[in-house]
C-alpha positions as a printed Julia matrix, in Angstrom:
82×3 Matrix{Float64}:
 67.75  101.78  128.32
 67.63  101.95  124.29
 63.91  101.25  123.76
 60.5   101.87  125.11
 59.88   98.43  125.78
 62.46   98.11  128.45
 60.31  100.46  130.58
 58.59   97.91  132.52
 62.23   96.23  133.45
 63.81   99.46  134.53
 60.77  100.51  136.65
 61.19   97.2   138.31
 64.8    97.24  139.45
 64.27  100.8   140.26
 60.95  101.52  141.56
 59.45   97.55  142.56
 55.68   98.4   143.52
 55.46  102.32  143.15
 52.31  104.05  140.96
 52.58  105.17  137.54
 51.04  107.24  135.16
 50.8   106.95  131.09
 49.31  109.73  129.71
 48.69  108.6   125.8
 47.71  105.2   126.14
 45.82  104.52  123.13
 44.71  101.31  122.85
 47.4    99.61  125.54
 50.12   97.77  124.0
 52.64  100.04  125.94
 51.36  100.11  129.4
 50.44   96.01  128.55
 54.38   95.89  127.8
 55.38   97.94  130.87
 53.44   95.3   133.43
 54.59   92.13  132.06
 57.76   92.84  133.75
 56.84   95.89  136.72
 54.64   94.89  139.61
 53.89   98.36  140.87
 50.4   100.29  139.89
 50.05  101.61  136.68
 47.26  104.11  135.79
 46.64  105.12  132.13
 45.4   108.08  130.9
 43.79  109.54  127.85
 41.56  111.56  126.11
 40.39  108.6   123.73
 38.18  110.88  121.24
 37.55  107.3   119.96
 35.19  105.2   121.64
 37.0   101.56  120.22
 40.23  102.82  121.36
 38.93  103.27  125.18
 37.03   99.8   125.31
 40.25   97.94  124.01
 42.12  100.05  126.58
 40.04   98.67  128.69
 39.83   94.83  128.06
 43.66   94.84  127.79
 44.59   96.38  130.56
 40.91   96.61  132.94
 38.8    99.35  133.57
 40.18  100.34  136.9
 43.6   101.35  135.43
 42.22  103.4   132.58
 41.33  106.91  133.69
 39.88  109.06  130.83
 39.9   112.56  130.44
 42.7   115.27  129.73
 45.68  114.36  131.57
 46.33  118.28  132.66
 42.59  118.54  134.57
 43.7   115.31  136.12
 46.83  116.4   137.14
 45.36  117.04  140.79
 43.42  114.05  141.24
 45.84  111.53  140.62
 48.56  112.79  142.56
 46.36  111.51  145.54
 46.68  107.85  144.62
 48.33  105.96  146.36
């Protein structure tokens, strides 16, 4: 792999419908890259200090995926989903 955007590829041939975690997701456009191509469960993670960042988070990738907070507290929590 010799870029970031070949993520979604690789997790594919490796890892088909597994669960994922981003932690720095900004405002999407790498976890949006990642599951044009990987069918598993991806769940992003930030701290989004700004408000517009989390709400285009969230209507590019849906609500349900985007998990905010600081990704060490949540450490325990999402190692439960399944």
């Amino acid at each position: 792999m010799n870029h970031r955007n070949e993520l979604g590829a690789y997790y594919q041939e490796h890892f088909k419908t597994g669960v994922g975690v981003e932690v720095g997701t900004q405002v999407g456009l790498n976890a949006e890259q990642i599951l044009r191509e990987w069918k598993g469960k991806l769940f992003c993670v930030d701290c989004w200090s700004q408000d517009s960042q989390y709400e285009e988070s969230k209507a590019r990738l849906g609500a349900e995926r985007c998990i905010k907070g600081n990704s060490v507290k949540l450490l325990k929590p999402l190692k439960t989903i399944h």
